[in-house]
N, C-alpha and C positions, 0 to 999 in steps of 0.2 A: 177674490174676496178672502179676507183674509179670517175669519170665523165662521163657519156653518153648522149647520145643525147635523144629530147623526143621520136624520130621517134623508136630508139633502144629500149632505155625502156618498150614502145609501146609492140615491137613485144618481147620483154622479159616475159613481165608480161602475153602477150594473149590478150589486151585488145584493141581495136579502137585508133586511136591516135587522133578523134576527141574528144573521150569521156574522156580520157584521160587530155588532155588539158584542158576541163572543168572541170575536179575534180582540176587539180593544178588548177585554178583560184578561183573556191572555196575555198582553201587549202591557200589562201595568195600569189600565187607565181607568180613570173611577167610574167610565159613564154608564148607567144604567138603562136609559129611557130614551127615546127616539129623537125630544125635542131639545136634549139638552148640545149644546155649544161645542165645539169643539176647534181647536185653537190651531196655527198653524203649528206652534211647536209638540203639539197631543201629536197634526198630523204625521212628522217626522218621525216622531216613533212609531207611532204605527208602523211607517213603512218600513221603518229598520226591522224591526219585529217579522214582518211579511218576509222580508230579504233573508233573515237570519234561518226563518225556517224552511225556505223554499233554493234556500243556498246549495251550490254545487262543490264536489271539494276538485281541490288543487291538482293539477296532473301528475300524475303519479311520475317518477323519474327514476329508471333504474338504471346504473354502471354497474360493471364486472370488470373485474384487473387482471389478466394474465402475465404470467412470469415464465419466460422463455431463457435457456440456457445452451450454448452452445461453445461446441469446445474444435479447433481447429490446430494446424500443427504449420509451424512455418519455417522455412530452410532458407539458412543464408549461402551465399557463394554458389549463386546458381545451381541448385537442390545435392548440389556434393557437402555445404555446409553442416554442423548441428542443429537438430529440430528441436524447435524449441515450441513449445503447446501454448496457448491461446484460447483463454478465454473469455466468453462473448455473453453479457446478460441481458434480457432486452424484458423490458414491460410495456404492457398494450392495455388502454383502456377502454372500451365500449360501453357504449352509452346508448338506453336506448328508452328513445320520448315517445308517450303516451302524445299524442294534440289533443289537445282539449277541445270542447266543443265552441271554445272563443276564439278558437284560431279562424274556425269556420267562416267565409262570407256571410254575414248575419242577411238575413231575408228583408226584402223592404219589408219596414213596418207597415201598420196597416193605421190609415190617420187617427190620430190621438184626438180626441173632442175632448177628454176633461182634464183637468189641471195634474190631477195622481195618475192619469197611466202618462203623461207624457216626462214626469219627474221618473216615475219606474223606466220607462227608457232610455233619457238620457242618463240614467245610472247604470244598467246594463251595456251601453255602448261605452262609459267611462271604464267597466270594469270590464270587457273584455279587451281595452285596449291595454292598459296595465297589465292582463296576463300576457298579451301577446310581448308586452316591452320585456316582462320577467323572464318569458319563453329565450324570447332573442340575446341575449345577458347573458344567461346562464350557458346557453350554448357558444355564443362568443367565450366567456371563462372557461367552458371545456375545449374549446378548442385549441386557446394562448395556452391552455395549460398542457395538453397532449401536446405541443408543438416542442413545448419548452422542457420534455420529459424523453422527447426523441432526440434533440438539438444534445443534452446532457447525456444521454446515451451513446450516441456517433463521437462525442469529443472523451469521453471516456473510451469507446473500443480505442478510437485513433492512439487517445493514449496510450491505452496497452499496448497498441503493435508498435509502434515505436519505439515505446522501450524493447521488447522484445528484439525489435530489430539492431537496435544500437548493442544489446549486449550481447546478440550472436554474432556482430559485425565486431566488439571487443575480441571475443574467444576467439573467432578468426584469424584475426592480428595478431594475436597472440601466439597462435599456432603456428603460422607462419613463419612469423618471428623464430620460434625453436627450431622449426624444420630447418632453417636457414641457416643459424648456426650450429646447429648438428652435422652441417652439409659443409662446412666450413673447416670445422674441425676435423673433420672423416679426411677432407682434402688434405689440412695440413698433418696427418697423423702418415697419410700413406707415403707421402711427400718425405716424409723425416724415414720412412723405412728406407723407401727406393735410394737414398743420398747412401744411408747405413749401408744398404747393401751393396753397394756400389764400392765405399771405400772399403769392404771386407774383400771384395774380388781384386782389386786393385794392391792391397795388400801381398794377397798369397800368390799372383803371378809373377813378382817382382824377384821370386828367389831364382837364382840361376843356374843351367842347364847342367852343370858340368857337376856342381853340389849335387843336384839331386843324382846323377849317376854313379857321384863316389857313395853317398850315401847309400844306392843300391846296394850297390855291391857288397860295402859294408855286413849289410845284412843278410847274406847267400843269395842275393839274385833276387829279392822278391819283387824287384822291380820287374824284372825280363819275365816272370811269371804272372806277371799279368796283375798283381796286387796293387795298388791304390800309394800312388807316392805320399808319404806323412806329411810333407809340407801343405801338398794340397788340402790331404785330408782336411789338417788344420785349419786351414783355410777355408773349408767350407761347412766347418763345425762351428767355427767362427761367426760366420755369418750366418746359421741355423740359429744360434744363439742372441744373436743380434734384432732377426726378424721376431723372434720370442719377446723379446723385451721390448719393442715398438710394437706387438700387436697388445701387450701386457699395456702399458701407455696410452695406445686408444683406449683400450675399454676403461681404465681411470679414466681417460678426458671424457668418453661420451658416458661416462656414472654422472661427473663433475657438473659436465652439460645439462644434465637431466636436474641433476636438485636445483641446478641456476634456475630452468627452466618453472620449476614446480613449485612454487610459492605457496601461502598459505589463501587458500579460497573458502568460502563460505560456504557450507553444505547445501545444497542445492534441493534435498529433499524435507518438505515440512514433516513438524513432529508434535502430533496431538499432544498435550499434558494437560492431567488433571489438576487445577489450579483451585487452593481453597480460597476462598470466599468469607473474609470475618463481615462483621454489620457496616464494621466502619475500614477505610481501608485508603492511604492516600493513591496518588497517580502512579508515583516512583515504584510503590512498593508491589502495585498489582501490577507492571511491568517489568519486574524483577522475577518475581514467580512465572510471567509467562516467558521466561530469555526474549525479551525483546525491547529495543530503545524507549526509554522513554517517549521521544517524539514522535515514534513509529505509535503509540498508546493515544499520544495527545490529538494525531491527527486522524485516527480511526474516532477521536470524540469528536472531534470538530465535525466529522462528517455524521454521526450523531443528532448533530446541535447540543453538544455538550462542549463550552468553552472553560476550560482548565487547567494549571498550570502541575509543574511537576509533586510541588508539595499539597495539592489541594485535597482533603480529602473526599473520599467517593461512598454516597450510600450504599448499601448491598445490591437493591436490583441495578442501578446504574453499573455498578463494577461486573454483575454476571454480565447483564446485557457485552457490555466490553469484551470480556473474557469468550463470550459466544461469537460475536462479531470477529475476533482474533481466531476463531478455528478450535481455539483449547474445550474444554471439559470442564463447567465451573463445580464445587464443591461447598455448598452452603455447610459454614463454619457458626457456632452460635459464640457472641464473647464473651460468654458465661461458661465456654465450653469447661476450664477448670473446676466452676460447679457442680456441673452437672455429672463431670468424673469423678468428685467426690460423693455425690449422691448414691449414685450405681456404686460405686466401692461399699456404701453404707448398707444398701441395698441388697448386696450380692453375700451377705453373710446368714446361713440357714443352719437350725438344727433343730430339736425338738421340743415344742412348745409345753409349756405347764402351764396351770390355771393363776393369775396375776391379782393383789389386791385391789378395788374401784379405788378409783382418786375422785374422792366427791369436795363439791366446789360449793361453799355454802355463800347465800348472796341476797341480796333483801334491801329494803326504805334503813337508811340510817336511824341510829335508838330502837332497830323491834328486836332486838336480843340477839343479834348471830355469834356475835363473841362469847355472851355470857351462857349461849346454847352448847358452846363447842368445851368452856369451860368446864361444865357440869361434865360432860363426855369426858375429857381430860385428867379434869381434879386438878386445875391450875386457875391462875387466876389474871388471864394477858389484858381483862377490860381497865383493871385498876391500874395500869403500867399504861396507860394510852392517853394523851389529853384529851381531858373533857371525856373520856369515854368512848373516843370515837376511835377507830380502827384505819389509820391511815397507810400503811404497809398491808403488802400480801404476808400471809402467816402461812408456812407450811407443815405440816405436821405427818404420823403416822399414830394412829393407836390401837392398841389389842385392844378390842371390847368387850370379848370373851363367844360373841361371835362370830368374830372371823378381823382379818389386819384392816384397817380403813385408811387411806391418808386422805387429810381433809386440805382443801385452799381455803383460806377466810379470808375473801374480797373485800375491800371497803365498801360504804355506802354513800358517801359522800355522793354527789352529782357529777364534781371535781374528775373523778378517778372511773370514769366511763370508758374509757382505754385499759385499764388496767382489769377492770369484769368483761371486756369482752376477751382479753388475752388468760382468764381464768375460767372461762368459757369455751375455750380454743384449748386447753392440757386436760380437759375434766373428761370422766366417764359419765357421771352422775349429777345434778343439778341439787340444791338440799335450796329453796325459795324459803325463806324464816318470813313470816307476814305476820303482825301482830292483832289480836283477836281485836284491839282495843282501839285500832289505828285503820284498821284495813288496807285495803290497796291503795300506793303514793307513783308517785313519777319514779323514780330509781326501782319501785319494783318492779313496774309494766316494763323498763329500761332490759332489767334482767331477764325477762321472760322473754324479751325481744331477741336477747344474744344466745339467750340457751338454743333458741326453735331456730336460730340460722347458723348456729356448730351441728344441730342435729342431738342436741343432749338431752334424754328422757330428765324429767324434772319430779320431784317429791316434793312436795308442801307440806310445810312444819308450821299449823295455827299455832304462833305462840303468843306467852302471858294470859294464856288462861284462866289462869287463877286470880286477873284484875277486876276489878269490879267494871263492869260496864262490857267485860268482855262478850263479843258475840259471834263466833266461829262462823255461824250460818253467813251469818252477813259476809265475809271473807269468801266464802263457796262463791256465793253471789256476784260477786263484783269478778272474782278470777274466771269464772264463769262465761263472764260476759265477754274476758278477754281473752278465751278459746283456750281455756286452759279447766277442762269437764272435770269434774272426780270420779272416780270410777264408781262410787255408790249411784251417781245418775247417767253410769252407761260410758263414762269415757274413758280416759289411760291415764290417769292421774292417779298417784298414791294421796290422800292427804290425813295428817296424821295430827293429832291433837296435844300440845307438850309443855310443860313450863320449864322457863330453865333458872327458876327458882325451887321448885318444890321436886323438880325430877318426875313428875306425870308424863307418861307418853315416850318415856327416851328410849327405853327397850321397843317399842314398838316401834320409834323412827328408824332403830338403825337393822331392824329385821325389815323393814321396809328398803332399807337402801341396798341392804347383803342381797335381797330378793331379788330386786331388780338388776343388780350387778351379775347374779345367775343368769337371768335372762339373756343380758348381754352378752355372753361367753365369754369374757376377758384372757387374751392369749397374749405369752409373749416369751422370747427365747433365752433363760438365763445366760447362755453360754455364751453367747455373743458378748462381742464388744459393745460396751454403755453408750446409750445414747437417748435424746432427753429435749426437756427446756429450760430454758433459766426462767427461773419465779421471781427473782430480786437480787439485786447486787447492792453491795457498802462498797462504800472505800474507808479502814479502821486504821485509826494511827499507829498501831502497834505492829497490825497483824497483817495489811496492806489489803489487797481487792479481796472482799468476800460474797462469794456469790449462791443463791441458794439454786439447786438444781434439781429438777424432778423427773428421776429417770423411768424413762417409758419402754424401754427396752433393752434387754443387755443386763451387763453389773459393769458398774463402775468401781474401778479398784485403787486405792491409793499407789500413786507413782503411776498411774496412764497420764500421757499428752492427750491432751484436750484442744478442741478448738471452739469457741461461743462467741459466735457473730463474729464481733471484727479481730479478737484476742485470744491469744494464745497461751500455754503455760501447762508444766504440769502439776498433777493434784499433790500436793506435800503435807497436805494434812483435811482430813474428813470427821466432821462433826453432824452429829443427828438435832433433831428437837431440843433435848436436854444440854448440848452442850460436850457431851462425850463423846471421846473418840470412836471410831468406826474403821474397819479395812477395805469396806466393801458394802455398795449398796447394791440393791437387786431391782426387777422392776418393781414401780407405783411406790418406794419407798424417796421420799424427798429428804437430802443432807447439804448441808455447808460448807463449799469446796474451797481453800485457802492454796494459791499459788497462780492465779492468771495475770497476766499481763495489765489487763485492766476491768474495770465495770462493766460486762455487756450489759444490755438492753434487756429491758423483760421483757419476756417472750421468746427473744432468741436459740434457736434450735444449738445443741453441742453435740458434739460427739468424741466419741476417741479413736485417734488417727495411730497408724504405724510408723509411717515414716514422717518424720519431723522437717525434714525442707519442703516438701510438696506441703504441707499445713501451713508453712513461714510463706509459701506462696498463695495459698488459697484465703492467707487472711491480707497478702497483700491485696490482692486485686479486690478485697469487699472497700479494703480502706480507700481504695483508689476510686472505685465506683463511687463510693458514700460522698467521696470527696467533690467529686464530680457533679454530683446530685444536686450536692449544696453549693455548686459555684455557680451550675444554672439558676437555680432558683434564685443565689444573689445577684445573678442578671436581670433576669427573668423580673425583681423586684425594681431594681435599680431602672430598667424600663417604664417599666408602669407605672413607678412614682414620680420619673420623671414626667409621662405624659398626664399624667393626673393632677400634678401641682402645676401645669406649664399654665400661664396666669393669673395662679393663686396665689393666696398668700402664704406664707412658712409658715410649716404641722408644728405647733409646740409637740413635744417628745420629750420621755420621762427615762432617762437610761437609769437601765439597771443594772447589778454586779447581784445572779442568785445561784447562793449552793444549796444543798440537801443532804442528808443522809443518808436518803438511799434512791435509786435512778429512777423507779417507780413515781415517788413524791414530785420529783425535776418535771418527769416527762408531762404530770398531769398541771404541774404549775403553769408550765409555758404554754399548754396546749390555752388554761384558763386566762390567763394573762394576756396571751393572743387576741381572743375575742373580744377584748375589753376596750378596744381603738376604736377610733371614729376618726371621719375627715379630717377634723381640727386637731384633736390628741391622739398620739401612740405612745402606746410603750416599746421601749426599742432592749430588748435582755440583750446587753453585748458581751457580758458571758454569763457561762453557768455550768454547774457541773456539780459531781458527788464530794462530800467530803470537807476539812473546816476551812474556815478563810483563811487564807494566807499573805505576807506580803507582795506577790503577784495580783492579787486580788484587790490589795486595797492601793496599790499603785495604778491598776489599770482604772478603776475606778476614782481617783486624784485625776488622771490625764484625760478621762472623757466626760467628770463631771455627774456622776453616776450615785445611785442610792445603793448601798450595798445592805444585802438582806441573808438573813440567817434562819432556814426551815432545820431546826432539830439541828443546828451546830456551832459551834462558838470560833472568834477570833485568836489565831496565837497572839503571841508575845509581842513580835515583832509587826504584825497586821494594825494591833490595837493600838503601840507606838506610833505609826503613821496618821490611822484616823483619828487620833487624839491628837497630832501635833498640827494640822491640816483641818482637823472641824471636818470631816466628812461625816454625813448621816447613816449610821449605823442600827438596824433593826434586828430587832431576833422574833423568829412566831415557831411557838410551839402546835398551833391552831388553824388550820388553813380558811376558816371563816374570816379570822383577823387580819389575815395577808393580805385577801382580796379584797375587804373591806375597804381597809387603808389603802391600795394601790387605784381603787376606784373613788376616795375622797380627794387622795391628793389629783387626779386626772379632771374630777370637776371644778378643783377650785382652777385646775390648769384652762377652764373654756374660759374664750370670752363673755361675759355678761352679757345678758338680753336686752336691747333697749326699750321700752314699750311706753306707750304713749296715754297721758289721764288727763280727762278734759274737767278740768276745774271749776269754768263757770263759762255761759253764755249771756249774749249782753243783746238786744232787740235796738236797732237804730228807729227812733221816733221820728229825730229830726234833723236835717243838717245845716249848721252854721258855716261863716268863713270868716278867716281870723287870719290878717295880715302877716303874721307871725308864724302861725303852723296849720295857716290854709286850710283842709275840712275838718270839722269840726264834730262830728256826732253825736250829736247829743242822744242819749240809748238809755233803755231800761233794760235791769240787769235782772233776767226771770229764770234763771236755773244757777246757782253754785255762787263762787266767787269770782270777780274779777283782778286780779293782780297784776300790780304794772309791771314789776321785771321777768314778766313771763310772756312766749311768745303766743303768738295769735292768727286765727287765720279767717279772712271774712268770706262768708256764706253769701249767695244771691241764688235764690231757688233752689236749696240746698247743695250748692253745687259751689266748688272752694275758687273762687276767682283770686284771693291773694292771701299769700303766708309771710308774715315777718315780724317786729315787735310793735309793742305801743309808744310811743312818743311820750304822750304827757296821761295821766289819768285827775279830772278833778271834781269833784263835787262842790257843785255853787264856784267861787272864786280861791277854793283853796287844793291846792295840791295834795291828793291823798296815796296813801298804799294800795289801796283794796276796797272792792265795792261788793256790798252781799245781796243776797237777793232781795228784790224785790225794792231797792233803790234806783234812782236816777242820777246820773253821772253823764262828763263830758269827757270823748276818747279822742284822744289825735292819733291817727297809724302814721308814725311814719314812712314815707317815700310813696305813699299813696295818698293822692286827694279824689276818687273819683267814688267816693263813699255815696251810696245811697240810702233812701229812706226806703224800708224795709228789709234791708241787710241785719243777715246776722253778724256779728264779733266771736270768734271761740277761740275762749282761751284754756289751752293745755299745758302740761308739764309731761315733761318726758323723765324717765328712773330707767335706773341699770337693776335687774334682776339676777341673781345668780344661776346658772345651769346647771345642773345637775348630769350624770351620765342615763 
């Protein structure tokens, strides 16, 4: 049966129908009460449910691998040869199986009466036969695999003794070989003596008797006394002399013999070397540091499973691993190592600290006054020199306050220039929050609170505009309050200080608040040392070429030191403070105007002054190189993505641009903003940009790629303006970065395609339907919502549901052909290509419109 009740099932299975009902609720299943139903597919889970918790686990399977080594010595030429050693590796793995309890002869059942224990059966007997098939499997793959680890093993010893044997079986030959001809020449050296001496005896016997007796006499008799005839003598001086110079001749031939012999061999004994290790490293090169063949490298990878060629290059652990497997010594190399050696150089300079002034970083909602705050401090006046009021450059400054020296940063407030307060955030001691009594807390201030608490910068809050009407300090408490930012009047570490930078209320109190705090912190730093710092802002000046401003955080920097910032190099040829005046020398927390580098760095960029000038020409080479590198992936890394991104679509309309700046600050937060302004259908594509005014490279490359050339704070020369005027290129200048982004997001929306969207004009009720020889159905409709118009398309309704879409044929009221029927008339509709109109069908008719998009 295929539905029973629980109560039934209950007394089927043997089981309680209280406990029963508990396992189905366990089990998912909604039943509550004893009479209700329960389905085949309820039953299945149930039993799944029963299986899952009454389940046995897996048999447990453990291996262990031994690594055996053995080393032997083998002798060629019947054990008189050289021993040559032998080495033998062997690995063993043991396995060892738990059986599980389904291996076991299962016990007859005992007969099954109800339909769920004999399902619970027949699925224990399926599932113990499945482990025994996985048992036998897995033991078959351990055994083909132990088989096939031994087989590899025996054909590897074989191989090594073989070779061994072949090259103790070479050396032998070879030996031989010498012995033999050493034996050869020994023969023919003694050969040439015995001949020599021979014709020296043959020689001095030859004089005759009667000579050598007048000769005696000659000389008083020394003959008849027994002395030594002089011919002979001669003779056998002769041949003393002889044997001399043929044993003198052996030994040059058997020298001779010897170097023939001795050829140039292979050193026989290996030789550890400590081999470094860069990140990147190709094949060729890490087999050159360990003296060994390329191929000798390639085929130690191949056994690896690392396939290679000689030029390919290798990660770092793959090349240890290599260098390990080669016997050598690896030596992780970082490739930053020339950094890291100018670091330590930077590092390595000590002497005795004096107390330094804060560099506080003043930062806030754009309009609550930080400029006009810093002014008042000053007694200058940089908000009126700014468009619109707004602070788009870092300002660096230093001022006597009569408290003590301060240098202030003055960040923008812009949204824009969120990279440029967190790198003002990054050089600061002191944090100076400007929040306006009038305005309270905005996004750009919670921004800045955000970046001070992750530099770790204690922060002072300056309520300003006080003196507005409407102003409400409290409310400020409040709201910063909320954003973990306590005052110390309600228990937390907050300065906060009440001030207008109108009326000058509060100023001596912020800046004995900021000296205070700068006490606290102990601010150290070592005059005597060599300068070293950050860059706040670079120009590029038509006159005066890269200027850069720089805030030295330790050291002095002295007019005429080499310097290095970021990727450029140069030395300082002239130093300007705040005001514009010359300087010889800055100290620490004092920021100046350095004129002589190579180019614009980066704000933020760390500098320093270097000793030696070629190790700096190299530590700026390899940032260039890196940088360079950076930017190629990434223009892969794009050029990927866009390919698989568009693969289908249609072509991204794209807005090129040509955008300079004034200063690198401005560039860097333009593009960052300009970036995020794309969408699928539009980008904007900056295909250059840089510091400084437009040029005719600028307005050429922008002629050849079609490009809007744009001017933040600088003008076209002579020559730029001659092209885009003779060419019609579109030329902009913004002194205002609200206006830039404006414009770059109007021109992007008229760049989308239009929205189509669809407006149903009028609907039309079929009363009746007519046929008409001519144009066949005929329906005759009343028209009860909107209008009906003939040159519009249409779609007919049957139970609200669109059975056909296409146009109307004819429209006519009575006998006359009309445009348009309004509500609550009667008219005659033909749809063309459709006669199967019925009575009660709707007619709707729509217009479709292009809407403009917007970003």
């Amino acid at each position: 049966m295929a539905e029973v009740t629980v109560k039934q099932l209950a007394e089927t299975v043997g089981a309680p129908t209280e406990r029963l009902l508990k396992q189905m609720a366990e089990a998912g299943l909604p039943h509550s009460g004893e009479e209700e139903t329960v389905t085949e597919e309820q039953k299945q889970t149930l039993l799944a449910f029963l299986k899952t918790s009454h389940g046995a686990a897996e048999p447990a399977t453990k291996k262990i691998t031994l690594k055996r080594k053995s080393v032997s010595t083998l002798r060629t030429d019947r054990g008189r040869g050289k021993a040559v050693a032998v080495e033998v590796r062997k690995k063993r793995t043991y396995v060892k199986r738990t059986a599980p309890a389904a291996e076991e002869e299962p016990a007859p059942a005992a007969p099954v009466t109800s339909e769920l224990e004999k399902v619970k059966a027949e699925e224990a007997q399926l599932e113990a036969g499945r482990q025994r098939a996985e048992l036998e499997r897995r033991a078959e793959e351990e055994a083909r695999k132990a088989e096939s680890e031994r087989r590899a093993e025996e054909a590897e010893r074989e191989k090594a003794e073989a070779e061994a044997r072949a090259k103790a079986e070479e050396e032998e030959r070879k030996r031989k070989e010498a012995e033999e001809q050493a034996a050869r020449e020994a023969a023919a050296a003694r050969a040439a003596v015995e001949a020599e001496t021979a014709t020296a005896e043959k020689r001095g016997g030859a004089v005759k008797p009667a000579a050598a007796g007048k000769a005696g006499k000659r000389k008083g008799g020394r003959s008849e006394r027994g002395d030594a005839d002089p011919i002979e003598s001669r003779g056998r001086r002769a041949g003393t002399l002889s044997r001399d110079r043929v044993a003198q001749r052996k030994r040059r031939s058997s020298g001779r013999a010897n170097v023939r012999t001795q050829g140039f061999e292979r050193p026989t004994e290996f030789i550890a070397r400590e081999v470094e290790v860069p990140e990147v490293i190709t094949v060729g090169e890490i087999a050159q540091r360990m003296t060994v063949k390329a191929g000798d490298a390639i085929k130690k990878l191949m056994t690896m499973g690392v396939m290679a060629t000689i030029n390919q290059a290798l990660d770092q652990d793959t090349a240890v691993l290599l260098v390990e497997e080669m016997g050598h010594k690896p030596k992780l190399v970082a490739s930053d190592a020339i950094e890291q050696e100018h670091l330590e150089t930077i590092a390595s300079f000590e002497g005795e600290e004096s107390t330094r002034p804060p560099v506080v970083t003043v930062m806030g909602h754009v309009d609550h006054g930080k400029t006009s705050l810093l002014d008042f401090i000053r007694k200058t006046r940089v908000a009126s020199g700014e468009a619109g009021g707004i602070t788009q450059h870092i300002g660096a400054y230093h001022v006597d306050t009569g408290h003590g020296v301060v240098s202030f940063l003055d960040t923008p407030g812009h949204a824009a220039f969120t990279a440029m307060r967190a790198r003002g955030a990054e050089v600061t001691d002191i944090v100076i929050l400007v929040v306006a009594a009038d305005d309270s807390v905005m996004p750009q201030t919670e921004e800045a609170v955000q970046h001070a608490k992750a530099a770790g910068t204690p922060i002072v809050v300056a309520v300003n505009k006080i003196d507005k009407e409407g102003a409400d300090p409290q409310r400020v408490r409040n709201e910063l309050a909320a954003k973990d930012v306590i005052p110390e009047d309600w228990g937390g570490d907050t300065q906060f200080v009440d001030v207008s930078a109108i009326t000058g209320e509060g100023i001596d109190s912020l800046l004995e608040a900021v000296l205070l705090q700068a006490e606290l912190l102990e601010l150290k730093a070592v005059p005597d040392a060599p300068g070293q710092g950050s860059v706040v802002e670079s120009r590029l000046d038509r006159g005066r070429g890269s200027v850069a401003t720089l805030l030295v955080r330790n050291g002095t920097l002295r007019k005429g030191d080499f310097i290095v910032a970021g990727e450029h190099v140069g030395r300082v040829r002239a130093m300007l403070d705040e005001s514009g005046q010359q300087v010889n020398e800055a100290g620490p927390s004092i920021p100046v105007e350095v004129l002589g580098l190579s180019g614009t760095p980066d704000a933020g960029d760390d500098f320093a002054v270097v000793e030696d000038e070629r190790r700096a020409k190299e530590l700026v080479d390899f940032r260039r190189e890196r940088s360079q590198q950076a930017r190629l992936q990434l223009q892969q890394a794009a050029r990927m993505d866009s390919l698989f991104e568009n693969l289908g679509e249609g072509e991204v309309a794209t807005l090129n641009l040509v955008l300079k700046t004034d200063v690198r600050g401005s560039l860097e937060a333009l593009l960052q903003s300009i970036a995020d302004m794309g969408t699928d259908e539009v980008r904007v594509n900056v295909i250059s940009s840089g510091v400084g005014g437009i040029n005719e490279s600028d307005a050429n490359l922008a002629l050849t790629s079609k490009a809007v050339v744009i001017g933040f704070n600088v003008r076209a020369d002579a020559s730029a303006k001659r092209i885009i005027e003779q060419e019609g290129l579109d030329l902009r200048y913004y002194s205002v970065i609200y206006e830039l982004l404006d414009d770059i997001k109007q021109v992007l929306s008229g760049m989308l395609a239009p929205e189509l969207r669809e407006e149903i004009v009028g609907i039309a009720e079929v009363r009746e339907v007519f046929r008409s020889p001519k144009f066949g159905a005929i329906a005759g409709c009343m028209v009860i919502d909107g209008t009906v118009h003939r040159n519009k398309r249409i779609r007919v309704l049957r139970d609200d549901v669109v059975v056909f879409e296409g146009e109307l044929e004819s429209l006519r009221r009575f006998k006359e052909d009309v445009q348009e029927v309004r509500q609550g008339t009667e008219c005659g509709i033909g749809v063309r290509s459709y006669n199967d109109v019925r009575e009660g069908d709707k007619i709707e008719v729509f217009d479709t419109k292009e809407v403009a998009r917007t970003l």
